[in-house]
C-alpha positions in Angstrom: 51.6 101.0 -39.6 52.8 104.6 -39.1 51.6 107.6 -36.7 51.5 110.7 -37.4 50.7 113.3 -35.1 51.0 117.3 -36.2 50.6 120.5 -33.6 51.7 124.1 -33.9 48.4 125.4 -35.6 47.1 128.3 -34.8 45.1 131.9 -35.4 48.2 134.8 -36.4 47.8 137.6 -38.4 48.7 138.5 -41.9 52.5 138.5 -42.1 53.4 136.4 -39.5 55.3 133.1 -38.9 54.3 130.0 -37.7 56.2 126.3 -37.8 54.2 122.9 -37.6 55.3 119.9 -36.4 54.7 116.1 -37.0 55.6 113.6 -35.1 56.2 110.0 -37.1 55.8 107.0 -35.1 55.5 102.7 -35.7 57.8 100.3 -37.8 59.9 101.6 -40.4 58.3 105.0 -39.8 62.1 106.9 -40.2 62.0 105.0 -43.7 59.0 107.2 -45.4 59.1 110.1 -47.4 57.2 112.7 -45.4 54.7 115.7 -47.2 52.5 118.1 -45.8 49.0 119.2 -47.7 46.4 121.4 -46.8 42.5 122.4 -47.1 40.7 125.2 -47.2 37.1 124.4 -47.0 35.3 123.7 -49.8 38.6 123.1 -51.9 40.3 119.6 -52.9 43.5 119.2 -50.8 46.4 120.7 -52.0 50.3 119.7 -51.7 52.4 121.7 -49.9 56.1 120.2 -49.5 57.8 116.9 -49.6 60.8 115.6 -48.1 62.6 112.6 -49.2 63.0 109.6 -46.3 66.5 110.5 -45.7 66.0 114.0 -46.0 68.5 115.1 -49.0 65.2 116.3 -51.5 62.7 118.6 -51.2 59.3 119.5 -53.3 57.6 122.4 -53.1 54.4 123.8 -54.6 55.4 126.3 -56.9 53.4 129.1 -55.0 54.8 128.3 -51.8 58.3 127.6 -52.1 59.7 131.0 -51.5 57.8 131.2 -48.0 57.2 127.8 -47.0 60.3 125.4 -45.8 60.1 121.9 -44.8 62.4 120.5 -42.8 63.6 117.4 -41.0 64.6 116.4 -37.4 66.1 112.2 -37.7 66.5 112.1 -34.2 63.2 112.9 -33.1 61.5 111.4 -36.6 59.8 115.1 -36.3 59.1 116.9 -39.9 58.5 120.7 -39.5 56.9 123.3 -42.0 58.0 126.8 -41.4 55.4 129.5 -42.8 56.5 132.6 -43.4 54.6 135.9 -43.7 51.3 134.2 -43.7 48.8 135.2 -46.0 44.5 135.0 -45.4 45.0 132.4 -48.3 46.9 130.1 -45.9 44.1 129.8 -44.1 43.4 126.0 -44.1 43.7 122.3 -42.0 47.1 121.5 -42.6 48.1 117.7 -42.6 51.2 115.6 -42.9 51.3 112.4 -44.5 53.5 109.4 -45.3 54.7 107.6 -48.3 57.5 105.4 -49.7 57.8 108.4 -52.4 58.1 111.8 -52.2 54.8 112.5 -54.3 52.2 115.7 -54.9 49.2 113.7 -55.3 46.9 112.9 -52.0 46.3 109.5 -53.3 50.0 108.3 -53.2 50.2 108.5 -49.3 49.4 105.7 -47.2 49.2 107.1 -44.0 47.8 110.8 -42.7 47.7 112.5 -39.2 44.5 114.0 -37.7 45.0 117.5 -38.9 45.9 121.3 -37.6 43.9 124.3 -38.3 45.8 127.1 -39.4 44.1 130.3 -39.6 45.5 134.0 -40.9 43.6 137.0 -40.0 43.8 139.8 -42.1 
């Protein structure tokens, strides 16, 4: 069983930064690959990024990659997402998950955190 707990949500306006945490906790928890999606409400859940379990490879939704990075801290089995120059389109609950994969697809993640609200005001 893994943990994940994410923070660093927010309200910022258009343009700005903002990096979000999650914390992974539980057995073998340092072994997953880690991703982070998000919804907007009334919209499926989208991907976001994905990092690899040891950290080496990263995924990226096309749309995102040149603002968005995903990053990885072994020691303290914390996975960040920086957001750069935030758009009203960011707006959404972003969430990180856990898989033996790197994957895009919501269904290939076994284990989720509670969410964090992200909103950009324009």
């Amino acid at each position: 069983q893994v943990q994940l707990v994410e923070s660093g949500g927010g309200l910022v306006q258009a343009g700005a930064s903002l990096r979000l945490s999650c914390t992974a906790s539980g057995r073998a928890s340092s072994s997953y690959a880690m991703a982070w999606f998000r919804q907007a409400p009334g919209k499926d859940r989208e991907f976001v990024a994905a990092l690899s379990w040891g950290g080496g490879s990263t995924y990226y939704a096309d749309s995102l990659k040149d603002r968005f990075t995903i990053s990885k801290d072994n020691a303290r089995n914390t996975v960040f997402l920086r957001m750069n120059s935030l758009k009203p389109e960011d707006t959404a609950t972003y969430y990180c998950a856990a898989s033996l994969h790197p994957l895009r697809r919501p269904s290939d993640y076994d284990y989720w955190g509670q969410g964090t609200q992200v909103t950009v005001s324009s």
